[in-house]
C-alpha positions in Angstrom: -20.9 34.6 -9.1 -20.2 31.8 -6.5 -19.9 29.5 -8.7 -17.2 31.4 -10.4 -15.6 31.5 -7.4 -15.5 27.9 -6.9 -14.4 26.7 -10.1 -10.9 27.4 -9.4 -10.8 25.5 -6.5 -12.4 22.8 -7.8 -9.9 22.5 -10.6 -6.8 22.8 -8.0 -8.2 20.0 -6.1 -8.2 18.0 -9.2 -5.0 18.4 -10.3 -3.2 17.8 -6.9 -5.3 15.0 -6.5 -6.8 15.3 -3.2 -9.0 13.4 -1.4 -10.4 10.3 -2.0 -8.2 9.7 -5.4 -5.2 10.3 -3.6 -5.8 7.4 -0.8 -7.0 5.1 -4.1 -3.2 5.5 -5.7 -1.8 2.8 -2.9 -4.8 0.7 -2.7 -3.5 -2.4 -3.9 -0.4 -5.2 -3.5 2.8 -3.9 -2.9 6.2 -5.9 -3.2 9.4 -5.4 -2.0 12.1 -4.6 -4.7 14.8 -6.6 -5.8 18.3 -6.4 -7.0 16.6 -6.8 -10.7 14.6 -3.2 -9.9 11.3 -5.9 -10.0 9.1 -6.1 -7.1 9.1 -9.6 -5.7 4.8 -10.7 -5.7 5.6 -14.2 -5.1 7.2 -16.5 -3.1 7.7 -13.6 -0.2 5.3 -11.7 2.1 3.9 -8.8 0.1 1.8 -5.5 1.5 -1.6 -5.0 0.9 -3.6 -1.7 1.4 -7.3 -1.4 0.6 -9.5 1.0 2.1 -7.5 1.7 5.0 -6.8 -1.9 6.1 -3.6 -2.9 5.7 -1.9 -6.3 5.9 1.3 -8.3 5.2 0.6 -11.5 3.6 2.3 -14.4 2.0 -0.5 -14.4 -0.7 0.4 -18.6 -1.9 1.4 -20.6 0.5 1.3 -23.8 -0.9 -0.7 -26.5 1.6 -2.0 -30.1 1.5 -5.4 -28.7 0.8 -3.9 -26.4 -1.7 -3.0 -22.5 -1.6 -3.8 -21.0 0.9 -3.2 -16.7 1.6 -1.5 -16.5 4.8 -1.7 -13.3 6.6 1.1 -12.3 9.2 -0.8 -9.2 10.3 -3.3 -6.9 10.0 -3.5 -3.1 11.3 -4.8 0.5 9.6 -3.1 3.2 7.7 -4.0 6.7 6.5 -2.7 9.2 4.4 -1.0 12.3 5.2 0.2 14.6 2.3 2.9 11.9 0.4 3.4 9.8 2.8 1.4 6.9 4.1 1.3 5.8 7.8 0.9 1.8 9.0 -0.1 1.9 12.6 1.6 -1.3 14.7 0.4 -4.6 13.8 0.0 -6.2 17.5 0.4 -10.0 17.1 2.7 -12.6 18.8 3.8 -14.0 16.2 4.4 -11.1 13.8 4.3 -7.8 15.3 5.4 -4.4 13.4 5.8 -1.0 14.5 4.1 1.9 13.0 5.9 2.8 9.7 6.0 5.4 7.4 6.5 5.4 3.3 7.1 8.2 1.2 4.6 8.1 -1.6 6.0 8.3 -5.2 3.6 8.7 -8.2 3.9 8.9 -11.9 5.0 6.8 -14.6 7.2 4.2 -11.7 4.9 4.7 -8.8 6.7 3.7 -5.9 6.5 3.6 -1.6 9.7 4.4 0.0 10.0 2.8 3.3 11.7 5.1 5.6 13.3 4.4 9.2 16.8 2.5 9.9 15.4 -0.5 7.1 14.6 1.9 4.3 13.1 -0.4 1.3 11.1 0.4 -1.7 8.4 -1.5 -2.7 5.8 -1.7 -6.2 3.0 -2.5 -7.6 2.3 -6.2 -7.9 -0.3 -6.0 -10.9 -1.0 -9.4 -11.0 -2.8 -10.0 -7.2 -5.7 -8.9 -6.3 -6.1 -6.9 -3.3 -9.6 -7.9 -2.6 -9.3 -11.6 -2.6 -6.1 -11.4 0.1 -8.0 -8.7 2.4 -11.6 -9.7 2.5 
């Protein structure tokens, strides 16, 4: 009869996606939008989320020894309801404050910066999280 009781529950959690699928749906490179409606994955920094790391990096920074991923900073984030938290990157040459993005899923998934420099950012396909966050 408990199990009965649990199936409902089970299927809720499933369609609202909680959990761990949730916090998978932003792991990944993110790029800042452009005029076009594109997100810009090269030739600018990008942000990178993978399990619960974050980082802005310029992923190919062309060098004499070739390219090179450089990474501006690094910090944590977590997931509360839609929206995703960065804690402050603490560097000296980069620092951030915390921020806060509104998640947007579906068909255009999307993260809404929000503060007094609002920006939306996508998916950048193409890079791979795990070679610019080891």
């Amino acid at each position: 009869m408990r199990r009965m009781a649990a199936l409902p529950v089970l299927i809720m959690v499933l369609l609202l996606g909680a959990g761990p699928a949730r916090a998978a749906s932003v792991d990944g490179v993110w790029g800042f939008v452009g005029d076009d409606g594109k997100p810009r994955c090269s030739g600018t920094a990008v942000l990178v989320f993978r399990d619960g790391q974050y980082a802005r990096v310029l992923p190919k920074l062309g060098t004499l020894a070739g390219e090179k991923v450089y990474v501006f900073g690094s910090s944590t984030y977590r997931i509360s309801g839609d929206r995703l938290e960065v804690e402050p990157v603490y560097t000296w040459t980069a620092p951030e404050p915390a921020r806060s993005y509104l998640i947007r899923r579906g068909a255009e998934p999307a993260l809404v910066r929000e503060g007094e420099q609002p920006a939306t950012l996508r998916p950048c396909p193409e890079l791979d999280a795990s070679q610019l966050i080891p």
